[in-house]
C-alpha positions, 0 to 999 in steps of 0.5 A: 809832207803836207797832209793836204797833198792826201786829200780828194773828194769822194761822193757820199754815194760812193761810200759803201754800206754792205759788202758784195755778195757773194764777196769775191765779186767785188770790183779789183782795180789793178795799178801795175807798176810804171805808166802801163793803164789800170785794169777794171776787173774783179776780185775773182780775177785775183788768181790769174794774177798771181804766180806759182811759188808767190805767197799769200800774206793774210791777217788772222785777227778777229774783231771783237764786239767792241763797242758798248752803250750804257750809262753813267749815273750821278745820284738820280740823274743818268745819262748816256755813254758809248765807248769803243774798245781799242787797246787791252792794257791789263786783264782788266783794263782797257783804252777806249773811245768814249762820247761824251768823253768831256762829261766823264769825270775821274773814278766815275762808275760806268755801266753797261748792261751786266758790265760796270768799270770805272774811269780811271784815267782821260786823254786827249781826243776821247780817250779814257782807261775803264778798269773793269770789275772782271778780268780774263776770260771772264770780262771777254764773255762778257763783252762779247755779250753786251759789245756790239761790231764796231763798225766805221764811223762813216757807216755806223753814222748812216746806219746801225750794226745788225745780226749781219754785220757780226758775219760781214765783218768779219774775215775769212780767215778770222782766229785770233780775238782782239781787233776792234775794226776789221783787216778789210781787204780779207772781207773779199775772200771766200773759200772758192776763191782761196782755193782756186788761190792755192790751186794756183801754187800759191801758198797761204800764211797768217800774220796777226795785227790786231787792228784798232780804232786808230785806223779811223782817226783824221790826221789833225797835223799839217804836216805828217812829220807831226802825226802821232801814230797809234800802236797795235799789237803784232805777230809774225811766228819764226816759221812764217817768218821762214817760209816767206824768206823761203819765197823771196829766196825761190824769186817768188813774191809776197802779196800783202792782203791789206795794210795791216798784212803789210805793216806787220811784215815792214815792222819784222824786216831788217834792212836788207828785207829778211824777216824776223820773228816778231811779237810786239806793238808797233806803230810804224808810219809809212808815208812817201819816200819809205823803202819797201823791204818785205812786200811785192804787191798789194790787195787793199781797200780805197781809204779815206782821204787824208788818211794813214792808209792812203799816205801808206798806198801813196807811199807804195804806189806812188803819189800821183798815180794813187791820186789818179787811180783814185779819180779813175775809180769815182769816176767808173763807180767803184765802192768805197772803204771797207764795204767796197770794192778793192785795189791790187797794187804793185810797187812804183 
């Protein structure tokens, strides 16, 4: 399909900088299935929603300070370098998102802070491989310590990270470090809410996709057949894996909270939509036209234009009616991207 077909204008203003507080607040617009009109109503609203023997699907990933400062130096002479982690390759190796990549040059020395790595290899679009000079545990404490939350381009450009972003950021149900960007429609979860969920008869389960910066690329291509989409690591455990089969045999539904909840369940389903136990990379690409085996229903975020996620919310809900939820929502105010307001969808 043409990218362009993906594309929207979004007001600056619209553009989220904090999440609601307290989060459940946030607005929730639902998209029902079929032609029936959207509904304007909030996060809080989310249990009412929900059906007893429905199960809640939710990502337990925890963002790790993954963006560093430091600097290369060349005899007297240094000169400022950022990277953003994205992908562990070895106990000390890491992809990373570097600016300015084009400068660094192979086997380069980088520091940052008490934290040094070489450069051991360059790609495409900033991409380079740091080899660390510590490894494990060690060269995570070490990162936690000089890293700061990496947050989206879209807000780090208009302000810079601070001590309440490393909460803000950060999930309820946050466990399993190696996320270098946050599954954003879990932000909306307090403990109230999630009781109130469960008082429902709605059961809780954890899946685990770390995600990565690749989230926030552009898609460069014309046409999606051409896009390259990126890997992340995911998990689904054979007991979750069993428990939601258990469900959908029972008539109860899987609600996917966020993309990442979803794209870890499509990558484990088979065709007839039974779940597996899964636990590898995986970069499905989900745009119009894929048949949904393994999710119900939807809470998300509003994503960007021309994007993999809205290509996926197309996919899910339809093209033209995304497209008009998305004008409904600029127009009635709602909070973009992953400080703002969510969506709850249900399938075309």
């Amino acid at each position: 399909m043409r990218v362009d077909l993906f594309d929207f204008e979004l007001p600056p203003e619209a553009i989220a900088l904090r999440p609601a507080s307290p989060r459940d607040s946030a607005r929730m617009l639902v998209v029902p299935s079929g032609a029936v009109a959207f509904d304007d109503l909030h996060v809080t609203d989310l249990p009412n929603l929900l059906r007893p023997g429905d199960a809640l699907v939710v990502n337990d990933t925890r963002v790790i300070r993954a963006r560093l400062d430091g600097f290369r130096a060349r005899g007297e002479t240094k000169a400022h370098i950022e990277a953003t982690l994205i992908e562990r390759l070895s106990p000390s190796h890491w992809r990373a998102l570097a600016r300015p990549a084009k400068k660094l040059r192979l086997g380069e020395r980088v520091e940052f802070g008490a934290l040094a790595a070489s450069v051991e290899a360059k790609g495409e679009a900033g991409e380079i491989t740091l080899a660390f000079d510590l490894a494990g545990a060690a060269l995570d404490a070490a990162i936690a310590e000089q890293g700061s939350m990496p947050l989206p381009p879209y807000i780090a450009g208009k302000r810079a990270a601070d001590a309440r972003d490393a909460d803000d950021y950060q999930t309820l149900f946050a466990r399993e470090p190696g996320a270098v960007a946050a599954p954003t429609a879990g932000l909306h979860f307090t403990p109230e809410l999630l009781a109130a969920v469960e008082a429902g008869g709605v059961t809780l389960r954890y899946v685990t996709l770390h995600v990565g910066a690749g989230t926030f690329l552009p898609v460069k291509v014309d046409d999606t057949a051409d896009h390259e989409m990126h890997y992340e690591q995911a998990t689904l455990s054979a007991e979750t894996a069993a428990a939601l089969n258990e469900v959908r045999a029972r008539g109860g539904r899987i609600v996917a909270v966020g993309t990442t909840a979803l794209r870890c369940l499509e990558s484990a389903a088979d065709e007839r939509g039974a779940l597996k136990p899964y636990s590898a990379r995986t970069n499905i690409f989900i745009t119009p036209g894929y048949r949904f085996r393994a999710v119900d229903a939807l809470l998300t975020n509003f994503h960007l234009p021309r994007s993999t996620l809205f290509m996926l919310v197309c996919a899910f809900s339809g093209h033209e009616r995304m497209k008009a939820a998305y004008a409904h929502a600029i127009e009635n105010g709602y909070r973009f991207y992953s400080y703002g307001d969510a969506c709850l969808l249900f399938p075309a």
